[in-house]
C-alpha positions as CSV (number, residue, x, y, z in Angstrom):
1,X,35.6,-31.7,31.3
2,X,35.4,-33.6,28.1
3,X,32.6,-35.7,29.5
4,X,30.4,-32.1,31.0
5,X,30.8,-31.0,27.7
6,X,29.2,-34.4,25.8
7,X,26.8,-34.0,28.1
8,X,25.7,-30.6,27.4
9,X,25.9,-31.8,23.7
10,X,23.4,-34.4,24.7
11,X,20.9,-32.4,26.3
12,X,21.0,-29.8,23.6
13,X,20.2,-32.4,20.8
14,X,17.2,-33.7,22.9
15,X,16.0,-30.4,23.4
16,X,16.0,-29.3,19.9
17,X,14.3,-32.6,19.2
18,X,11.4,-31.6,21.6
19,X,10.8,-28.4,19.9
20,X,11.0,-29.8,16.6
21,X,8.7,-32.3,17.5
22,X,6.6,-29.8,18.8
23,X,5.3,-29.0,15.6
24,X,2.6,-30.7,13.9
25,X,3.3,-31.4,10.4
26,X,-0.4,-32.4,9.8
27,X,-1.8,-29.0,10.7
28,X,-2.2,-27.5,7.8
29,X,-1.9,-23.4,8.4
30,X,-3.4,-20.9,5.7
31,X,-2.9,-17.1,6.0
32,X,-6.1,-14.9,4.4
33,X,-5.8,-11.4,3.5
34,X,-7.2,-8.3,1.5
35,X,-10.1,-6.3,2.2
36,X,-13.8,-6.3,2.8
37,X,-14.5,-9.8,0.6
38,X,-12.3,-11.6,3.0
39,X,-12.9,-9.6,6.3
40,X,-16.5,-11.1,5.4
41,X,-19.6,-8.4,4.6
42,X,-22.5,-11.4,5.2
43,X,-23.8,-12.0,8.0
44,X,-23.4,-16.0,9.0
45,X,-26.3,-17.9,9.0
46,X,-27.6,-20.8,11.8
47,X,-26.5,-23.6,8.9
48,X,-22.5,-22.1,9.2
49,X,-22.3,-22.2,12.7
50,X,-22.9,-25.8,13.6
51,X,-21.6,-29.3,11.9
52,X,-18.0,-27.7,12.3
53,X,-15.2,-30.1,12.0
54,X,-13.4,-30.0,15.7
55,X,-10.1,-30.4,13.4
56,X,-11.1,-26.7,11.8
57,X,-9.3,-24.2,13.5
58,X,-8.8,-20.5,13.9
59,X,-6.0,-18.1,15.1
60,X,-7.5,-15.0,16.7
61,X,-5.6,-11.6,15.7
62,X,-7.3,-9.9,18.5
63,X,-8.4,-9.9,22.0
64,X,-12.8,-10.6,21.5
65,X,-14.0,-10.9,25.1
66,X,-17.4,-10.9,24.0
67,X,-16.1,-14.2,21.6
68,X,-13.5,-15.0,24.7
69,X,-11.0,-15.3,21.9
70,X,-7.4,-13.9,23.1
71,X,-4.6,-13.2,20.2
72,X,-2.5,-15.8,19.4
73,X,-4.5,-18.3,20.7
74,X,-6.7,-21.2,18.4
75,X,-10.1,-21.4,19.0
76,X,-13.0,-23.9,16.7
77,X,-13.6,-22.0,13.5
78,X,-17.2,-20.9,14.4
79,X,-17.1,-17.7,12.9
80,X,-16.3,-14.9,12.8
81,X,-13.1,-15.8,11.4
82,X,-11.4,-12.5,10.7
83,X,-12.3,-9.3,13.3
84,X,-14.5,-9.7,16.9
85,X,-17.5,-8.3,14.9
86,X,-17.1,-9.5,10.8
87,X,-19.1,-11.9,9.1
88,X,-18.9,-15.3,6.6
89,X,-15.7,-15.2,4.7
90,X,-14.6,-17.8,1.8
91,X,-12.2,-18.9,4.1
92,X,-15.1,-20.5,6.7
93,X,-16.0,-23.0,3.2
94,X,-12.2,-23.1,2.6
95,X,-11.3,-25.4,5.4
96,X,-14.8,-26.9,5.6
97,X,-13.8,-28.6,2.2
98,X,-10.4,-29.3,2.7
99,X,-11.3,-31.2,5.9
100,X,-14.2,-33.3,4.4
101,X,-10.7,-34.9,1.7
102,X,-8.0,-34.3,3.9
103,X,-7.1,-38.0,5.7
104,X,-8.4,-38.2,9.6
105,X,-5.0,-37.1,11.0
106,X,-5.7,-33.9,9.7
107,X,-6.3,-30.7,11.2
108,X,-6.8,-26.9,9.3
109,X,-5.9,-23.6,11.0
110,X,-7.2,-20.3,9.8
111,X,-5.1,-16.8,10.0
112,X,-7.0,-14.2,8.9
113,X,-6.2,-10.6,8.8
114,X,-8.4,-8.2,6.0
115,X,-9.6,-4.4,6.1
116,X,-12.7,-3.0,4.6
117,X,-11.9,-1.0,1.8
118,X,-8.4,-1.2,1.6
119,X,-6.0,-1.1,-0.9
120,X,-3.4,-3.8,-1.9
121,X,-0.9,-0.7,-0.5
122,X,-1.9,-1.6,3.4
123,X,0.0,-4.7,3.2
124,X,2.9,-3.0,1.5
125,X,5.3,-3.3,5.0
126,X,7.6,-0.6,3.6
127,X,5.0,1.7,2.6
128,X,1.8,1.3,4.4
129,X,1.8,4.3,6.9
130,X,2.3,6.8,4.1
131,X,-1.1,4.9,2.7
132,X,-2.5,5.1,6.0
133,X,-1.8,8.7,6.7
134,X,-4.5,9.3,3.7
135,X,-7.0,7.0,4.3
136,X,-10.3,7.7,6.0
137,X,-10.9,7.6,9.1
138,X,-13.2,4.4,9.7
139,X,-10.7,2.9,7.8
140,X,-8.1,4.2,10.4
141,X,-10.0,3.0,13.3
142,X,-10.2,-0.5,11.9
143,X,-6.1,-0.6,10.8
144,X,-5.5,0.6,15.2
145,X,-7.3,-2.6,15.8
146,X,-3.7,-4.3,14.7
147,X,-1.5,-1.5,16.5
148,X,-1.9,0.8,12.7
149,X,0.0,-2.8,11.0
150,X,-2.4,-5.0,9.3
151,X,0.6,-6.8,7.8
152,X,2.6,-6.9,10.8
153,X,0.2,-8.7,12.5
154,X,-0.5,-11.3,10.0
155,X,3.2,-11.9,10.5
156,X,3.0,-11.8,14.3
157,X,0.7,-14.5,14.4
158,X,2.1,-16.4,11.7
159,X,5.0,-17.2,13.3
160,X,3.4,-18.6,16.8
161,X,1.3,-20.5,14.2
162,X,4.4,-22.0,13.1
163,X,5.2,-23.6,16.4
164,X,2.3,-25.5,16.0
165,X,2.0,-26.7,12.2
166,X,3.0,-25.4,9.0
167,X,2.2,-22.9,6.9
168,X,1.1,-24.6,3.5
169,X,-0.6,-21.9,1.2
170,X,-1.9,-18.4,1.5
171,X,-5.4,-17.0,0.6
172,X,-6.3,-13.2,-1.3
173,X,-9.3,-11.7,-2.0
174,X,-8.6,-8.3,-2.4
175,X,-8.6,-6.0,-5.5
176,X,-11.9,-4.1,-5.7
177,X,-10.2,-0.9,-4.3
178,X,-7.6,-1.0,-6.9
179,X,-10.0,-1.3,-9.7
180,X,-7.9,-0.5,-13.0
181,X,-4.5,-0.8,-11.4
182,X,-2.1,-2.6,-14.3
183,X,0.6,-2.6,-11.9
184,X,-1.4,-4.5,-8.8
185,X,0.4,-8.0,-9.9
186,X,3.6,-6.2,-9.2
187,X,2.1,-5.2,-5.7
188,X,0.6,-8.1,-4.8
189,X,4.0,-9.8,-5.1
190,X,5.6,-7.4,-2.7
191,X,3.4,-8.6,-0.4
192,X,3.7,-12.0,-1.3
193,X,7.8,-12.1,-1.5
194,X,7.4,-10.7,2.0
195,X,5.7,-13.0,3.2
196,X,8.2,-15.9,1.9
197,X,10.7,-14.0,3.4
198,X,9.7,-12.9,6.6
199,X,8.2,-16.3,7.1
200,X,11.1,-18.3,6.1
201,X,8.8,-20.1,3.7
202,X,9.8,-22.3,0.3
203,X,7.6,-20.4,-2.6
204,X,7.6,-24.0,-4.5
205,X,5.5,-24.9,-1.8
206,X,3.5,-22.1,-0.6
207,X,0.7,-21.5,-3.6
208,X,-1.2,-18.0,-3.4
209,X,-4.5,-18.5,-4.2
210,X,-6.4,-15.2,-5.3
211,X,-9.9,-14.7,-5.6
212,X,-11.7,-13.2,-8.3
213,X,-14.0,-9.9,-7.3
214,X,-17.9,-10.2,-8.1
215,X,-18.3,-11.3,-11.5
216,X,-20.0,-9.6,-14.4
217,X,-22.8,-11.9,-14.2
218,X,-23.7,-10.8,-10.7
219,X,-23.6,-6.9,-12.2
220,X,-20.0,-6.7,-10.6
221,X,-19.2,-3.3,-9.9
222,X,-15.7,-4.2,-10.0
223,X,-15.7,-6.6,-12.9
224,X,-13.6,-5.7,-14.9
225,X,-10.7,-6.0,-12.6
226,X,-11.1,-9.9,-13.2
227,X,-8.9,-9.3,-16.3
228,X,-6.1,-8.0,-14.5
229,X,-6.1,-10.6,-11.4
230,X,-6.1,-13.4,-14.0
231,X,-2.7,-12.2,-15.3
232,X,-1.3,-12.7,-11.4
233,X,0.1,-16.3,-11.9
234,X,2.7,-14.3,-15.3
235,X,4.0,-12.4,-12.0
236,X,3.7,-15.2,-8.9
237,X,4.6,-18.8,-10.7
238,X,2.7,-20.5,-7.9
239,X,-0.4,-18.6,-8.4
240,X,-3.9,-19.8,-8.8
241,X,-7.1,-17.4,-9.8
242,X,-10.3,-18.5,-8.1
243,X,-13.4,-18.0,-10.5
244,X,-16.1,-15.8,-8.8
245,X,-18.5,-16.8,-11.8
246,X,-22.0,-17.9,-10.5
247,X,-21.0,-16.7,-6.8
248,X,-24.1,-14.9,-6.1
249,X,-23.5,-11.3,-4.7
250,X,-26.0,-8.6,-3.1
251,X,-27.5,-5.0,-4.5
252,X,-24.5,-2.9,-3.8
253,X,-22.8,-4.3,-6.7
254,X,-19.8,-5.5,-4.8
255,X,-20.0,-7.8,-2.0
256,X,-20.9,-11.4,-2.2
257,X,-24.1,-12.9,-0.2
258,X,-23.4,-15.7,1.7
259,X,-24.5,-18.3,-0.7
260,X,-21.8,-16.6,-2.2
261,X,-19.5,-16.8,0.3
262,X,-19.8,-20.5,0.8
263,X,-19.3,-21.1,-3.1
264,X,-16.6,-19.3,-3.2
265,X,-14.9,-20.7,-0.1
266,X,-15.3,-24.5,-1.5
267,X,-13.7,-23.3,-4.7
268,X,-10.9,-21.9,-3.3
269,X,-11.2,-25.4,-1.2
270,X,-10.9,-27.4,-4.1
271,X,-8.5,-25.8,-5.9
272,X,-6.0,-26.3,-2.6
273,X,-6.9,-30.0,-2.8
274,X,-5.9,-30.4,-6.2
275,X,-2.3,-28.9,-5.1
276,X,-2.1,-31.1,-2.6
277,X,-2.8,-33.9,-5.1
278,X,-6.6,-34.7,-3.9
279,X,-9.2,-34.7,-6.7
């Protein structure tokens, strides 16, 4: 008896050691979220499709036949990296950079979940459908694209993406939408405490990195909100602000171009780097 039950013991140990081993600690996983910034308004150009890194991945969060991209599963990070039908995001130029520091061993995986137009309320999990039930309906019809929970899903596939690597920062670029709102570094830490927790993550080692909105030098529509997303890091310590200064953006006063796009993606690139202790 004693000896069945050393044995079961035995075989336990092992197989926890499989699964554990399972995981690769080298594949660095990066959640993205916010609204139309990050879903990606530009359309990608011939010069973002090719020259991927093999070792740049991305997680789709929906079924794309037309891409023959199933959820859950990686695919190369040829984008679109957010929806079937969205265009360049900062997160395409995000693992680009990483990769080109990053030793050999290496690899980047991309989660990406972002709504047009949205407030920072979507992603609030314990208050989102009251936000739904008032917002328009194209906005609606994008939000049943993740069963009516943006944020759910970003979780959902977070934790199959944990199987594989680990989860080492997480991307925003959301903000426009609540343009004047003093009290958006309180939300945004909802969402970000959330995460932690629902994610079993360490916060010490899980940086947010948010993105400024189009700058005032680009005739930012929503420029002024810059002031209140640089005060995110007094309410999330590990917090870094991503300058939009320079990042080129296009007539409607709001969206970057993808010149844009690509500058802002290797900033947010960089500064990722430098917490990982690259210069």
């Amino acid at each position: 008896m004693k000896i069945k039950v050393l044995l079961i013991v035995v075989a336990g140990v092992l197989m926890s050691g499989t699964k554990a081993f399972s995981q690769d600690k080298n594949f660095y996983i990066f959640l993205c979220f916010g609204q139309s910034n990050m879903e990606g308004n530009a359309k990608f150009e011939p010069q973002d499709t090719v020259g991927i890194d093999l070792r740049f991945k991305v997680m789709s969060t929906l079924d794309c036949p037309a891409l023959q991209r199933t959820k859950g599963n990686w695919y190369a990070a040829i984008p679109p990296l957010c929806r079937c039908g969205t265009g360049l995001t900062p997160a395409d130029y995000f693992g680009r950079t990483l990769l080109a520091k990053l030793p050999p061993k290496a690899k980047v995986g991309i989660i990406n979940v972002a709504i047009g137009g949205c407030k920072i309320e979507l992603f609030d999990k314990d208050n989102y459908e009251s936000y739904i039930a008032t917002a328009p309906d194209w906005m609606k019809n994008m939000v049943k694209d993740y069963n009516g929970d943006p944020y759910g899903r970003l979780v959902e596939m977070a934790k199959i993406a944990q199987k594989a690597g680990v989860i080492k920062g997480i991307l925003l670029h959301q903000g426009e939408s609540n343009t004047g709102d003093k009290d958006w570094p309180r939300k945004v830490k909802l969402v970000y405490d959330n995460l932690i927790k629902d994610l079993n993550l360490n916060p010490k080692k899980v940086p947010l990195l948010a993105g400024e909105v189009l700058n005032a030098d680009q005739k930012g529509a929503c420029a002024s909100m810059n002031a209140i997303i640089a005060t995110l890091p007094q309410t999330i310590p590990n917090t870094y602000v991503i300058s939009s200064a320079g990042c080129e953006g296009i007539a409607d006063h709001l969206h970057f171009n993808a010149a844009g796009y690509r500058e802002l993606g290797r900033r947010y690139g960089e500064m990722m780097l430098s917490i990982l202790g690259y210069k």
